[in-house]
C-alpha positions in Angstrom: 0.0 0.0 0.0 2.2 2.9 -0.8 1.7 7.0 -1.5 1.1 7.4 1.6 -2.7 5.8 1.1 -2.8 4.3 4.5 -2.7 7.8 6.1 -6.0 8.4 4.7 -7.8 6.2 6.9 -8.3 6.7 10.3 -7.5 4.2 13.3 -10.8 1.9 13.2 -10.4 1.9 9.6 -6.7 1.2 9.5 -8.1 -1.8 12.5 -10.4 -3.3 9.8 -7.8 -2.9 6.7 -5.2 -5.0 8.7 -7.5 -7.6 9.6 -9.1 -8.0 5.8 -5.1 -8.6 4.9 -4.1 -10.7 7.6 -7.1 -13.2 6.5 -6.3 -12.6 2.8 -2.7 -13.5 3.4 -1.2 -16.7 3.2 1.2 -17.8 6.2 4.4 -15.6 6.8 2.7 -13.5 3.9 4.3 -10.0 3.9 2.1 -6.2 4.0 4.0 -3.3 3.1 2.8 0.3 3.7 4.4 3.6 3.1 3.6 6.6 5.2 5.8 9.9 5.3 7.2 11.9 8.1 5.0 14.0 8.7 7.7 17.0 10.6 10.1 17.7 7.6 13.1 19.6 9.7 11.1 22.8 9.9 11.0 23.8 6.4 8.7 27.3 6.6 7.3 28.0 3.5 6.4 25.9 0.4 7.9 23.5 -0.6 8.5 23.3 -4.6 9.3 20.9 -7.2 10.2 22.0 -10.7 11.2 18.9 -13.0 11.3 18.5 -17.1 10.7 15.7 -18.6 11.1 16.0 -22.5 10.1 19.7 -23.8 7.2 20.0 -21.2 7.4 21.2 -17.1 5.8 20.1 -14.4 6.1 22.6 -11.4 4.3 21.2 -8.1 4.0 23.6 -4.7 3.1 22.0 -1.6 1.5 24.1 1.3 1.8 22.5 4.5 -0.5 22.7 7.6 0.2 20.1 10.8 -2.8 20.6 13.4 -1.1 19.1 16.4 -4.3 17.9 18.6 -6.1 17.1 15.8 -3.1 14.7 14.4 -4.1 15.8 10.9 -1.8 17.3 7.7 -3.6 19.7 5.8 -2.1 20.5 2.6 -2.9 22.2 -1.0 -1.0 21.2 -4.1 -0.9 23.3 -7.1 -0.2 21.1 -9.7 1.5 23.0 -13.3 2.0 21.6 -16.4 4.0 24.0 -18.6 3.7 23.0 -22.9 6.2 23.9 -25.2 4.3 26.5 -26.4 3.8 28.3 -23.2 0.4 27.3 -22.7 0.1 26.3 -18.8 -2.9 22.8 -17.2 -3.4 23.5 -13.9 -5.2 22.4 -11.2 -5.2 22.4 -7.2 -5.6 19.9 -4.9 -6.7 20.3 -1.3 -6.4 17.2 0.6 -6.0 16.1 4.4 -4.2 12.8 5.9 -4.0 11.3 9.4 -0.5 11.5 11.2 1.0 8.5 12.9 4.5 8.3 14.1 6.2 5.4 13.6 5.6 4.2 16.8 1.9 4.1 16.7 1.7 2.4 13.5 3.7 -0.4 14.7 1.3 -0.6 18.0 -2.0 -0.6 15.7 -0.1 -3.6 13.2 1.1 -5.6 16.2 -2.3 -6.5 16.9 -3.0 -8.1 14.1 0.3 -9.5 12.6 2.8 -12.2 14.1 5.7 -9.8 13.2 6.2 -5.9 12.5 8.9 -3.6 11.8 9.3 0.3 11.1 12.0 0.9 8.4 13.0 4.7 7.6 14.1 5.8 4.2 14.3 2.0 3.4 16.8 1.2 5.8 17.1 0.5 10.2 14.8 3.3 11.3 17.3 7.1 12.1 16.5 10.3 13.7 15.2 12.5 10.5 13.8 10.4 8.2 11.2 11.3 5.7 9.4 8.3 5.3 8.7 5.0 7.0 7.7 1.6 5.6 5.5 -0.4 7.6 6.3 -4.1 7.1 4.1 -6.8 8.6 4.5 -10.5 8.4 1.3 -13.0 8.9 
């Protein structure tokens, strides 16, 4: 389950998600889900990506709202796609996703699999890392 999907659900849903895979899983069967960091080192501002692929641009910019008691990140996306001939497809998206540190992910997935780990950046779980990867064995 990866872009960050999982975070999407809330905890009773994320509770019946992991028990429709573990009985769709086969024994030692393995779930995988991505979900990001959702502090990323204080960055003020938004947060831009500007890439070219062939003769066209895309140009994304992220605004970022975290609502601490709420354990929600609000964001808006403005999403550019720049022709060759100048002319511009936009559109905006305004979206909201559930936070969950690592730790609380693996606490919600331990109740329903035989063995869970937290990886960071695809590697032994470090201070600053801007994703995680759930991975839970049946």
């Amino acid at each position: 389950m990866f872009f960050s999907s999982i975070m999407y659900f809330d905890d009773s849903v994320i509770q019946e998600l992991f028990n429709s895979v573990n009985r769709a899983l086969k024994e030692s069967g393995i779930f995988i889900a991505d979900f990001p960091c959702w502090y990323y080192g204080g960055r003020d501002g938004p947060i831009v990506w500007d890439e070219r692929k062939g003769d066209e641009r895309l140009i994304i910019t992220d605004w970022r709202e975290v609502e601490p008691a709420f354990q929600k990140l609000c964001f808006k996306r403005l999403v550019q796609i720049i022709k060759p001939d100048g002319s511009v497809r936009a559109f905006m998206v305004d979206d909201e996703l559930n936070i969950s540190t690592p730790r609380e992910m693996r606490l919600l997935a331990e109740r329903h699999f035989r063995k869970v780990k937290i990886y960071g950046n695809l590697h032994e779980l470090k201070p600053n890392d801007r994703r995680y990867w759930l991975v839970a064995v049946k």
